[in-house]
GULUM-242294 format. One record per residue: residue in three letters; x, y, z of N, C-alpha, C in turn. Coordinates in pm, whole numbers, padded with zeros to 5 digits, always signed. Each point is the difference from the previous one (the first is absolute). Example, Ala and Ser with C-alpha at 12.3 -4.5 7.8 and 13.67 -1.06 7.14 Angstrom:
// GULUM-242294
Ala+01319-00569+00780-00089+00119+00000+00090+00120+00000 Ser-00035+00105-00072+00082+00119+00006-00077+00109+00073 
//
This chain:
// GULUM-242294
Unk+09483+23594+22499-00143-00024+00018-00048-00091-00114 Unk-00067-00144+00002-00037-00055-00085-00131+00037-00028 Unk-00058-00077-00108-00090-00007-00066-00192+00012+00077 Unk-00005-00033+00150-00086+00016+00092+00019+00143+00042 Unk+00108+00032+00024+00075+00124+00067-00082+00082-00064 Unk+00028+00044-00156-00007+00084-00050-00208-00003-00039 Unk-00036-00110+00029-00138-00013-00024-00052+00077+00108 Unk+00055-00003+00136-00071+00029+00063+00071+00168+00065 Unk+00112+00032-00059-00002+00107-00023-00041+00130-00097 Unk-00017-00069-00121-00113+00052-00075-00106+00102+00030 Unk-00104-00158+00079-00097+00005+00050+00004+00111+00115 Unk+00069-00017+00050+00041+00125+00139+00004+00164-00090 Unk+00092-00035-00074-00019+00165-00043-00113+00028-00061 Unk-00075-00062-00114-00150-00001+00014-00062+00096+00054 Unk+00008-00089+00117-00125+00016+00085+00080+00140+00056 Unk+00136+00043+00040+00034+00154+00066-00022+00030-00112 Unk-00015+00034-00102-00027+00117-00122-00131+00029+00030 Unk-00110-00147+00005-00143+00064+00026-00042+00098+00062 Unk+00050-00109+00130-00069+00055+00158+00105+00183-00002 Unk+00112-00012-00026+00037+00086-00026-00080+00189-00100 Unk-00016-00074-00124-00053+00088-00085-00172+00064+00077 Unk-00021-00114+00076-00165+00034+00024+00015+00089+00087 Unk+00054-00070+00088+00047+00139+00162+00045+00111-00066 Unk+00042+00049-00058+00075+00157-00098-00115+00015-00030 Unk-00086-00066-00104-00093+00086-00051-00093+00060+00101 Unk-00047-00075+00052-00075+00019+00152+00070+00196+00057 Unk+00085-00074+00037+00070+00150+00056-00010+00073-00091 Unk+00068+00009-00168+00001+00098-00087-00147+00100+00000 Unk-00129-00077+00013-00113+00015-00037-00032+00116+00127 Unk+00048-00026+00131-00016+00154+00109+00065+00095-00044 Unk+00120-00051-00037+00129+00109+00003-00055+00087-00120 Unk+00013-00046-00091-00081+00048-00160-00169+00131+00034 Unk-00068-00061+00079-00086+00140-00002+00055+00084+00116 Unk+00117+00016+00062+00009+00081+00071+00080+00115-00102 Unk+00101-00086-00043+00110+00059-00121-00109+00083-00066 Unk-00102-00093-00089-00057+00072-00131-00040+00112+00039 Unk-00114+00039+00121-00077+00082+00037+00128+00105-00005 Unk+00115-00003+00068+00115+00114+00024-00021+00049-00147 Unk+00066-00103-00100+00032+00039-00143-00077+00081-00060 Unk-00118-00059-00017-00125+00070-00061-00016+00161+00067 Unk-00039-00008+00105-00018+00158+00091+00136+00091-00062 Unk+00099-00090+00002+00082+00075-00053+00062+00031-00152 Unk-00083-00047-00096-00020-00028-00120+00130-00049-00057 Unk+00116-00051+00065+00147-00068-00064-00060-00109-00081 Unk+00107-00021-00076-00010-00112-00129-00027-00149+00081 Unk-00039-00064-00091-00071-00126+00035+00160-00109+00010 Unk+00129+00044-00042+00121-00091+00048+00061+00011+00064 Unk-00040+00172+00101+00000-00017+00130-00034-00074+00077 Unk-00146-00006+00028-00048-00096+00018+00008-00128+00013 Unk+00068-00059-00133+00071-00152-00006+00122-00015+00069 Unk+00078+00119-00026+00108-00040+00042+00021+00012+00170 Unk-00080+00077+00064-00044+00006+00150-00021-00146+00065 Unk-00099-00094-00118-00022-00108+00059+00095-00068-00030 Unk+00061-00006-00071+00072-00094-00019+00150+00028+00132 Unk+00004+00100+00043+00074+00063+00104-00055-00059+00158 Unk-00147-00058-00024-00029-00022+00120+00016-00160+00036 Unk+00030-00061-00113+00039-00147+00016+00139-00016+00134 Unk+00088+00029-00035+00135-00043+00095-00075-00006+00165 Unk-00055+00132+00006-00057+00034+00134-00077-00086+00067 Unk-00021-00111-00099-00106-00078+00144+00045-00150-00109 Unk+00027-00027-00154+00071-00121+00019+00112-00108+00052 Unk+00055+00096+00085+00090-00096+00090-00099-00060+00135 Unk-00107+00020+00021-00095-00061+00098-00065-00073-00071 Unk-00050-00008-00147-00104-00074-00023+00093-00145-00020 Unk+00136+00008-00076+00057-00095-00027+00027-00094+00090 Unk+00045+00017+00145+00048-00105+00067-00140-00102+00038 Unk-00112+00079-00003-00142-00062+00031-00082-00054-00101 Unk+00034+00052-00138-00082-00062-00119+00094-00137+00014 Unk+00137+00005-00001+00086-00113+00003-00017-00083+00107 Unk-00068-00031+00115-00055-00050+00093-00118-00046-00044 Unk-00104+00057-00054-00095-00080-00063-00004-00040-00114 Unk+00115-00016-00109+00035-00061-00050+00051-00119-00011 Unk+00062-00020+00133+00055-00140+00029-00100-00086+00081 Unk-00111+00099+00064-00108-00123+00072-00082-00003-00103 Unk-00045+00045-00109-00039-00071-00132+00038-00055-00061 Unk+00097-00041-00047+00113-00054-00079+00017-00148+00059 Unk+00052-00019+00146+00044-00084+00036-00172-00065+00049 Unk-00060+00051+00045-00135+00015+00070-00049-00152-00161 Unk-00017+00077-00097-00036-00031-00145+00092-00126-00019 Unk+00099-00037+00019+00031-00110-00059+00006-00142+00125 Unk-00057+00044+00150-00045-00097+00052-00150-00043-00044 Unk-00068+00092-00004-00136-00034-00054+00016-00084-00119 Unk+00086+00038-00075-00004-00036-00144+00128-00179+00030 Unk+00051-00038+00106+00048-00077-00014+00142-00002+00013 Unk+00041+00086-00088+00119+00070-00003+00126-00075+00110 Unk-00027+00102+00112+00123+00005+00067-00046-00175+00062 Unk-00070-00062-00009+00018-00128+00034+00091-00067-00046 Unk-00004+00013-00132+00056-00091-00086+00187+00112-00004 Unk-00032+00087-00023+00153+00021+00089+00061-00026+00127 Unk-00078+00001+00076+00044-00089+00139-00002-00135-00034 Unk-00043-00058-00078+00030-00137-00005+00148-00023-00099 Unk-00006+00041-00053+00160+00005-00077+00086+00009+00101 Unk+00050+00072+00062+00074+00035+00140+00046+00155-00008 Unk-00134+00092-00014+00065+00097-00004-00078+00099+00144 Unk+00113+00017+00073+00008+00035+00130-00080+00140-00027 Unk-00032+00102+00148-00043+00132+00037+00046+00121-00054 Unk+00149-00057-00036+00124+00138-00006+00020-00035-00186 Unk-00013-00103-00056-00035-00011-00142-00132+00058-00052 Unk-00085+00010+00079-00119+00025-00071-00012+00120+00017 Unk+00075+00051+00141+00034+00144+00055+00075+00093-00127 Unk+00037-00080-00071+00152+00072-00075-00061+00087-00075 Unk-00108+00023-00098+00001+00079-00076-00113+00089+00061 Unk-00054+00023+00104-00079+00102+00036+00153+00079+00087 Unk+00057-00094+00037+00109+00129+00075+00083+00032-00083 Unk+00008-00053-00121+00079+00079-00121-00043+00134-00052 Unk-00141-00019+00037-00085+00101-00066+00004+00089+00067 Unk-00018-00019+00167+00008+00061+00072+00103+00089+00015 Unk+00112-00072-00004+00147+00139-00015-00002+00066-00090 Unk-00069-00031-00152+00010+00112-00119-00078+00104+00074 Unk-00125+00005+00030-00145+00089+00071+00138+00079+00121 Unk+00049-00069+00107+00065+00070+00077+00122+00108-00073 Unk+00092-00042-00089+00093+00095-00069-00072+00083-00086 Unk-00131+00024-00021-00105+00066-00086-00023+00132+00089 Unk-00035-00089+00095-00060+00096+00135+00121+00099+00074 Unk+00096-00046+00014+00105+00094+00009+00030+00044-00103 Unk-00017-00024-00142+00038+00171-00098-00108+00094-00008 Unk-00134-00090+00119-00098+00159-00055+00011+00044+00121 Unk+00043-00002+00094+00026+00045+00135+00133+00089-00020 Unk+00077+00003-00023+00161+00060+00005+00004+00093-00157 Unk-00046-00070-00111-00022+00123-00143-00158+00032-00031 Unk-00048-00101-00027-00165+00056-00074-00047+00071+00107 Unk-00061-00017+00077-00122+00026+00125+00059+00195+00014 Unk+00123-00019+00022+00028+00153+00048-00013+00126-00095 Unk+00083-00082-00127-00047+00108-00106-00182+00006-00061 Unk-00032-00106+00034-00119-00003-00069-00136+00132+00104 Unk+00081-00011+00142-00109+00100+00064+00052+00079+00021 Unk+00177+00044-00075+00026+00159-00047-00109+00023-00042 Unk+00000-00053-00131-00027+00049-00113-00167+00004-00034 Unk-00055-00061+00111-00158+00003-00018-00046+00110+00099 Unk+00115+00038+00084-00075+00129+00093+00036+00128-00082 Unk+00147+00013-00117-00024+00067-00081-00060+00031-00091 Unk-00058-00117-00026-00128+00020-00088-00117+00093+00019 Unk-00027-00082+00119-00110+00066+00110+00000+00107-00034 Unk+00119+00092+00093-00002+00137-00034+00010+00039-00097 Unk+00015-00051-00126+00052+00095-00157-00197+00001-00027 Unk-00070-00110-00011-00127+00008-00031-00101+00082+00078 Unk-00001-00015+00145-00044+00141+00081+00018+00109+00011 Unk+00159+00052-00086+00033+00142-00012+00010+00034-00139 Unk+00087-00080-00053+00047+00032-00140-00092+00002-00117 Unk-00065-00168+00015-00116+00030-00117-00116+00078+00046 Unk-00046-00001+00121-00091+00052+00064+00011+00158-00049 Unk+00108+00067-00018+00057+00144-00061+00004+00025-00165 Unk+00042-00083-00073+00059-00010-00105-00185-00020-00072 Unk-00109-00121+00039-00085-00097-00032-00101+00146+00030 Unk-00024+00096-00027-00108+00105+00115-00115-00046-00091 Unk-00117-00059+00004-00112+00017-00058-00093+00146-00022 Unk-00074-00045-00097-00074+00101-00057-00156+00009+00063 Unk-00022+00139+00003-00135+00011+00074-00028-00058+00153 Unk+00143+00001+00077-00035-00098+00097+00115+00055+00109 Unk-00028+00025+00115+00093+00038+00120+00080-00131+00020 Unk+00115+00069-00024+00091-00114+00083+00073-00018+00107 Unk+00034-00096+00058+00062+00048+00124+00108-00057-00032 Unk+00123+00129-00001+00170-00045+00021-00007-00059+00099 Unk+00017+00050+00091+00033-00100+00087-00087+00086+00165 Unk-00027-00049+00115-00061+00067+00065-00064+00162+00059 Unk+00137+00030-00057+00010+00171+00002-00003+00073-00121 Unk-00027-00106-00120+00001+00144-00167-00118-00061-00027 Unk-00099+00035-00063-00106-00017-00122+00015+00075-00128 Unk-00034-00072-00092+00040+00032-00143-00166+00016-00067 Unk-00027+00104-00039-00148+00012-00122+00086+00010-00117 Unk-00018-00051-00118+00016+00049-00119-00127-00039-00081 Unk-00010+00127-00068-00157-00015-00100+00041-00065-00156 Unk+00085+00011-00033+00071-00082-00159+00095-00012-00010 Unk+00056-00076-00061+00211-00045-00025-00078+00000-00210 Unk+00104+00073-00069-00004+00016-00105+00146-00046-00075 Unk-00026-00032-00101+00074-00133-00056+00166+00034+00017 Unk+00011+00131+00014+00133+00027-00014+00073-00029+00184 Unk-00086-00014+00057+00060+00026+00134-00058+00056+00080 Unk-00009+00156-00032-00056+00104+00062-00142-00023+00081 Unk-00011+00057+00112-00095-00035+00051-00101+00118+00059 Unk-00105-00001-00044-00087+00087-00016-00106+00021+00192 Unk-00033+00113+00076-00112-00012+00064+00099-00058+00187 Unk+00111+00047+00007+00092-00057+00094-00089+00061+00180 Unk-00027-00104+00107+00029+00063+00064+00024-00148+00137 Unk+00134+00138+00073+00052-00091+00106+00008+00031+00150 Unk-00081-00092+00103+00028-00021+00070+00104-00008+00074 Unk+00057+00092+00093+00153-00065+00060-00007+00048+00165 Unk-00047-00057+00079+00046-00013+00145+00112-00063+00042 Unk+00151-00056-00059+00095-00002+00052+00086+00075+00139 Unk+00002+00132-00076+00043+00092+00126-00069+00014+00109 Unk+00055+00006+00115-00107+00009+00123-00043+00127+00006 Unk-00162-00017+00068-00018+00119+00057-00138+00085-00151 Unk+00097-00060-00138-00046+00073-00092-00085-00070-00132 Unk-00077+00038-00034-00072-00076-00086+00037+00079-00169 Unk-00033-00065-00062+00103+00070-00144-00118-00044-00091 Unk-00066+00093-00086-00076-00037-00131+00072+00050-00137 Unk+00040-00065-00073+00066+00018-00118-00137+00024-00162 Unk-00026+00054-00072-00107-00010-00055+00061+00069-00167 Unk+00010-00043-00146+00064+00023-00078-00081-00024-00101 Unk+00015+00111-00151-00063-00054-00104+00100-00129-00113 Unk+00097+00003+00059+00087-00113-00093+00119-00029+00113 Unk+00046-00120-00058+00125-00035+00045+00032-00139-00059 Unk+00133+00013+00078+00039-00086-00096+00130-00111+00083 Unk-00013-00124+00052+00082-00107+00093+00139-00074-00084 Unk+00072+00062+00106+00133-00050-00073+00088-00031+00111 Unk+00084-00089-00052+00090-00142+00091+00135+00069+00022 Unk+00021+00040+00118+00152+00007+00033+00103-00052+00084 Unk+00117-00016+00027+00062-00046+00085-00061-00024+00160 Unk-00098+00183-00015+00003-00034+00169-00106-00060+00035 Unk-00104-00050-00156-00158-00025+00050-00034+00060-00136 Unk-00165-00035+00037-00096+00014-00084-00034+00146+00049 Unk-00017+00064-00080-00048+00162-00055-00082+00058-00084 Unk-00107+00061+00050-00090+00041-00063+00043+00194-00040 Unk-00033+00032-00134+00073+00164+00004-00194+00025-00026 Unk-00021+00118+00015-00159+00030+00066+00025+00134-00111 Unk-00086-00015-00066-00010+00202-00104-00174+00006+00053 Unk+00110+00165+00009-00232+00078+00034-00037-00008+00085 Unk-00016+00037+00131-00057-00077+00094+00062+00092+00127 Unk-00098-00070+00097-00024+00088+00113+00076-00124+00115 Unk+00077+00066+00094+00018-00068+00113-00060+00033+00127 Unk-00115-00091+00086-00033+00063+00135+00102-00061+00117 Unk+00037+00071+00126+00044-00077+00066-00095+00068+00185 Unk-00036-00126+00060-00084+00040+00093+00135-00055+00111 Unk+00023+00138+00060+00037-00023+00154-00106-00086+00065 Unk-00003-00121+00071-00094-00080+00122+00022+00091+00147 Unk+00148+00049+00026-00018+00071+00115-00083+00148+00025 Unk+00056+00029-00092-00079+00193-00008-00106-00038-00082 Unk-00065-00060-00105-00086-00038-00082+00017+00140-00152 Unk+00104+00039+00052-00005+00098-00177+00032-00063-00064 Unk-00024+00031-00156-00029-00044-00120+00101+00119-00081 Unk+00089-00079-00063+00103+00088-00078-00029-00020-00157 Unk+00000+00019-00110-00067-00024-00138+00151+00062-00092 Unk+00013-00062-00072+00137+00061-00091-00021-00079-00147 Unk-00057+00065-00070+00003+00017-00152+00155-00011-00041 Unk-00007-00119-00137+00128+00003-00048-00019-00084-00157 Unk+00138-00011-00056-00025+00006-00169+00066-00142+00028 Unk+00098-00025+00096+00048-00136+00005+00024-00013+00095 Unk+00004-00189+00054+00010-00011+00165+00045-00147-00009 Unk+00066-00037+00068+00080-00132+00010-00059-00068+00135 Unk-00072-00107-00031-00003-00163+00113+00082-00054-00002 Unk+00038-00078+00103+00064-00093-00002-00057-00118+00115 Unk-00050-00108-00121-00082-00091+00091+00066-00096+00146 Unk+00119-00004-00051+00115-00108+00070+00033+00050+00128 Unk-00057+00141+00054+00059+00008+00126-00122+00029+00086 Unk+00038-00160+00091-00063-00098+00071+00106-00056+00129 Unk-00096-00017+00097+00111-00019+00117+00032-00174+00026 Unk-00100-00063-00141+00005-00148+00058+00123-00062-00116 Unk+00069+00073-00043+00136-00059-00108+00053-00113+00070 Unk+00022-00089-00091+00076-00158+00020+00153+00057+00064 Unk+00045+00117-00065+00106+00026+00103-00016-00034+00123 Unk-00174+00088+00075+00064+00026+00134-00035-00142+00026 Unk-00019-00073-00022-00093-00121+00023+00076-00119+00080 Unk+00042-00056+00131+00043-00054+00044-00022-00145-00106 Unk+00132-00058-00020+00027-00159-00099-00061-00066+00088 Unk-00095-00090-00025-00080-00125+00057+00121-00126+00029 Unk+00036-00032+00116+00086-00137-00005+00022-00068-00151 Unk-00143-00086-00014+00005-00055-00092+00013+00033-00163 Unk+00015+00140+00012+00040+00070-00170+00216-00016+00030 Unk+00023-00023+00101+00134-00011-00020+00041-00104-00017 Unk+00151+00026-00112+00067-00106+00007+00099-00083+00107 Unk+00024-00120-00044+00098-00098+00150+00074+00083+00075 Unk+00086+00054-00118+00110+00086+00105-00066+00097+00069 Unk-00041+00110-00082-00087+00086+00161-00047-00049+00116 Unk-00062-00107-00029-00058-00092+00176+00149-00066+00039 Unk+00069-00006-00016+00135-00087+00014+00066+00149+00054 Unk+00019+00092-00055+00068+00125+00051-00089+00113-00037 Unk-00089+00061+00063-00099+00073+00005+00068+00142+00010 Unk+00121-00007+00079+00072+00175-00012-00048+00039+00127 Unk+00090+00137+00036-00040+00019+00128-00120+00086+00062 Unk-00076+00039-00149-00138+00051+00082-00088-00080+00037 Unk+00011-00174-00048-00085-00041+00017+00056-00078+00121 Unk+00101-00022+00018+00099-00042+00179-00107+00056+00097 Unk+00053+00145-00021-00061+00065+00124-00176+00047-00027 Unk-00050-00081-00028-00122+00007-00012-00054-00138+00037 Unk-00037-00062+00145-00002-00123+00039-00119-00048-00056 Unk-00083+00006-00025-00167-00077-00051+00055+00008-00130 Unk+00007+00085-00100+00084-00009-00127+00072-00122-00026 Unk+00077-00011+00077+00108-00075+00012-00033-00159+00033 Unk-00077+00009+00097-00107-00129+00054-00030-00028-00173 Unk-00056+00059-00050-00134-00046-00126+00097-00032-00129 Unk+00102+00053+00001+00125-00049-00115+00040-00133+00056 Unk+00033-00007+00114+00076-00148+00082-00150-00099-00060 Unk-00101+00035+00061-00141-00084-00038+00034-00047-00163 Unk-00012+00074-00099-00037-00007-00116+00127-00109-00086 Unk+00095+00060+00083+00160-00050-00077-00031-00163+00054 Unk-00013-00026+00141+00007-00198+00022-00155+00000-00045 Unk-00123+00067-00061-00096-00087-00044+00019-00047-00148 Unk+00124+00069-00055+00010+00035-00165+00051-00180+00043 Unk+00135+00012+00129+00052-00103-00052-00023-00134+00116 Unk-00099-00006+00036-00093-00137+00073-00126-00052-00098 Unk-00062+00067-00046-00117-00023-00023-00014-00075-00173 Unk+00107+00012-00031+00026-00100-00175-00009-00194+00121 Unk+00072+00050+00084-00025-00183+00073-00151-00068+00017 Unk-00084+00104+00009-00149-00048+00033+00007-00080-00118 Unk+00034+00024-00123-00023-00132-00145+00053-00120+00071 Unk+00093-00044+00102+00087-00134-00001-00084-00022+00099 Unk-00032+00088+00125-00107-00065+00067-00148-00014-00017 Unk-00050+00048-00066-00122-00013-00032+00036-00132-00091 Unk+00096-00049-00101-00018-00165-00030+00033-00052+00069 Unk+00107-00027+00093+00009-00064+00116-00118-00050+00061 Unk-00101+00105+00017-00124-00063+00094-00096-00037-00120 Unk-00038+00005-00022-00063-00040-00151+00049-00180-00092 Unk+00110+00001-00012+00070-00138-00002-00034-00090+00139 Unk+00045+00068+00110-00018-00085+00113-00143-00089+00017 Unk-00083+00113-00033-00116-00060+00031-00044-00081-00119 Unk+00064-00007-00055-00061-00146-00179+00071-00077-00009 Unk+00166+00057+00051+00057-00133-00013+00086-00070+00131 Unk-00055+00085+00132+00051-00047+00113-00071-00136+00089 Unk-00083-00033-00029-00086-00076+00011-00074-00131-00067 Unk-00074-00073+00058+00006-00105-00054-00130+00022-00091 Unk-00034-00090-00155-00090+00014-00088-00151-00028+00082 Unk-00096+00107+00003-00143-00030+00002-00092-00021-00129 Unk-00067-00090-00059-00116-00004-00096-00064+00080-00003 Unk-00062+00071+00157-00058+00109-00006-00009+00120-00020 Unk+00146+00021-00056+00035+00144-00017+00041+00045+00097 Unk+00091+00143-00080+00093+00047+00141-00112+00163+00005 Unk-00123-00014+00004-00018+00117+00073+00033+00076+00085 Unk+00010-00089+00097+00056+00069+00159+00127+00053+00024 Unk+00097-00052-00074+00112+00004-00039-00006+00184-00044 Unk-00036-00066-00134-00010+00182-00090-00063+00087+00105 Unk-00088+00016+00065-00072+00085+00048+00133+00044+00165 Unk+00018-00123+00019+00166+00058+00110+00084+00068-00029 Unk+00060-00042-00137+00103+00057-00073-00042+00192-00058 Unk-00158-00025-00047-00029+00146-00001-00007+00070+00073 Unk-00032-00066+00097-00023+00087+00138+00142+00025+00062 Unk+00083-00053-00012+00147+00045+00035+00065+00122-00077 Unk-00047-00045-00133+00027+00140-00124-00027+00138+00078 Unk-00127-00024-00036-00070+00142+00072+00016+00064+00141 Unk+00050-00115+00076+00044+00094+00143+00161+00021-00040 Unk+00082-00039-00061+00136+00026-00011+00003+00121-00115 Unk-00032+00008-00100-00074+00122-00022-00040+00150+00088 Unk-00079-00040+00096-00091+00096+00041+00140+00035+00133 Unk+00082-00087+00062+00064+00033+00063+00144+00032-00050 Unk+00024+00037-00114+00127+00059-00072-00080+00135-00012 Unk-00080+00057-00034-00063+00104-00048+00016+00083+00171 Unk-00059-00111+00060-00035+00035+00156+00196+00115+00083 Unk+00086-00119-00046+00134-00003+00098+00079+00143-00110 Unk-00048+00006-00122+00079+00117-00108-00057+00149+00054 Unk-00143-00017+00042-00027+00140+00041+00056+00069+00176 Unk+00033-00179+00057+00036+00006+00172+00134+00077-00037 Unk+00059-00109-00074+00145+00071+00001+00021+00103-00066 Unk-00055+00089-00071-00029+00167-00036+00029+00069+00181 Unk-00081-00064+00135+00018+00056+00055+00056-00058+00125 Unk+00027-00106-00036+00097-00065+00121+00106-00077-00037 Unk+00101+00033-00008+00129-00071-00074+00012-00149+00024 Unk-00044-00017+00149+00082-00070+00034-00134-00171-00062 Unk-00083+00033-00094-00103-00078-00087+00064-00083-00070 Unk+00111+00118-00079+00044-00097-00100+00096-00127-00058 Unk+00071-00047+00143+00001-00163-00014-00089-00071-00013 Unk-00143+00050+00003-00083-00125+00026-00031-00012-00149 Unk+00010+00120-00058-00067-00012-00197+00082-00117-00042 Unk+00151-00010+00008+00007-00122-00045+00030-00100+00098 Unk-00047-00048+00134-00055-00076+00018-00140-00052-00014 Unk-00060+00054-00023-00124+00041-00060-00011-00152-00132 Unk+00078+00054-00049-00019-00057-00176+00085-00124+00053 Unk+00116-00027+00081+00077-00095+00014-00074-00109+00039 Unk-00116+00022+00132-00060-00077+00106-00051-00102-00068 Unk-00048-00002-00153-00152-00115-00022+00150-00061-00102 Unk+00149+00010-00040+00044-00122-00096+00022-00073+00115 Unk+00069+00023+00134+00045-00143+00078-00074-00105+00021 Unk-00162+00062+00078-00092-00155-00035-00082-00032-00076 Unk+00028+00071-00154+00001-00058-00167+00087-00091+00019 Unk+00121+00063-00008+00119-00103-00076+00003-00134+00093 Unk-00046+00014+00145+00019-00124+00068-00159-00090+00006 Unk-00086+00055-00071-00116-00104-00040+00049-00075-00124 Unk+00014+00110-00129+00050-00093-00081+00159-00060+00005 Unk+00050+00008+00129+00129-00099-00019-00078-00117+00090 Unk-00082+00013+00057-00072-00129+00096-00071-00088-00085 Unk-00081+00052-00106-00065-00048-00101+00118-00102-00071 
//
């Protein structure tokens, strides 16, 4: 790549870092008060928090990239006809597929990008943010109990505590527990005291009265005691029982899923879906410049600007876009969808590459 090459590849990455960085923040800025509000309610540390978001990047930057990089190149290239530019490189003798060279250089780095967050980042990253999820809705939510203030474990416990005193101990205990069916449970204590074990978070209860109300017969049983053991962690919504989301797995599981997920046909449909979108949809970067180039440099120079141009080329973005999103959820439920995903992405390089080989 000479000395133009690299000018105007430069300029190209540029402009994908911008258009790039702006689209993230944009998104960060929804994603961020949905996160915070969780955090806060649930009083976890504030690098939870960070590190959640920063967990939510993989998940949607392999979409922004192939499209920030699309309007990167109709600015870029857009910018140096206005500016003169590619005239005076067409007048030197430098052809469609020269001037082509360093946006599709760029373009294959963005595509081998897009397949490592598809096949490594993307999967661990929404392990590890739905484990989050749950550690801040149960764990700190248990561990975090505020003072003077009902809390809710989680739908079925409420927590009162009247003081936490410096040592630990916690003064004024009383608990809510409708877990068990049928039965409602009041826990009520002059001290206690929360401690961390293998099987869960545990509260030990001194002093205190236990009610438990039958709902069917409506009696009321009462049992006075000197010590009494909670245990907040048993809950029927555990990440155990929790069916793996397609997309929290790695390649090989969608590649060999095992045989419960064989004989489980819609299952099975939505792994087949997820596994060819991991590996079609890094191509939208080569076609989305494909059409994007075509239209700036497939054609002959106007004075007037290539408005019409850009506004075609966007408008191609956004329906090729909207119809990959469209054919990933078909083929979740109709197999026979997914040749078209990558024909899909294939369809717009043939009459790219044959405008700018006509050019």
């Amino acid at each position: 790549m000479n000395r133009i090459g690299f000018y105007v590849f430069r300029n190209l990455v540029i402009a994908t870092l911008v258009s790039t960085t702006a689209v993230t923040m944009t998104i960060w800025v929804t994603q961020s008060l949905k996160l915070l509000d969780m955090v806060i309610n649930a009083g976890a540390p504030f690098l939870v928090f960070l590190w959640m978001m920063v967990l939510t990047v993989p998940t949607f930057i392999g979409i922004i990239m192939p499209i920030a990089r699309a309007g990167a190149i109709l600015f870029s290239y857009n910018k140096m006809v206005m500016d003169s530019e590619l005239v005076v490189m067409r007048a030197v003798g430098m052809g469609p597929w020269r001037l082509a060279a360093p946006a599709l250089a760029l373009a294959g780095l963005i595509t081998v990008s897009v397949y490592f967050l598809n096949i490594f980042a993307s999967p661990y990253a929404n392990r590890e943010l739905v484990r989050l999820q749950y550690a801040v809705r149960h764990e700190f939510a248990t561990v975090l109990i505020r003072e003077g203030a009902f809390n809710d474990i989680s739908d079925r416990m409420t927590v009162y505590l009247r003081k936490r005193l410096d040592n630990g101990e916690m003064n004024g205990l009383l608990i809510h527990d409708t877990r068990l069916p049928d039965k409602d449970i009041s826990v009520m204590a002059q001290r206690g005291v929360m401690v961390d074990s293998p099987g869960g978070v545990k509260v030990i209860m001194l002093d205190g009265l236990r009610q438990e109300l039958d709902n069917k017969t409506g009696r009321m049983s009462e049992l006075y005691f000197d010590r009494y053991l909670v245990d907040f962690q048993i809950t029927d919504d555990k990440p155990v029982d929790r069916a793996i989301d397609p997309r929290e797995r790695p390649i090989g599981d969608l590649i060999d899923p095992g045989p419960e997920i064989r004989a489980n046909l819609p299952m099975m449909r939505q792994f087949a879906a997820e596994l060819h979108m991991r590996l079609s949809s890094p191509l939208l970067a080569l076609a989305f410049s494909i059409i994007a180039l075509a239209a700036l440099l497939g054609g002959d120079y106007n004075r007037r600007g290539q408005g019409r141009r850009i506004a075609v080329a966007a408008l191609l973005v956004i329906a090729l876009q909207s119809a990959s999103l469209g054919l990933t959820g078909l083929a979740g439920k109709l197999p026979a969808a997914i040749p078209f995903m990558y024909l899909l992405y294939l369809a717009p390089i043939v009459p790219g590459v044959w405008l700018l080989s006509k050019r």
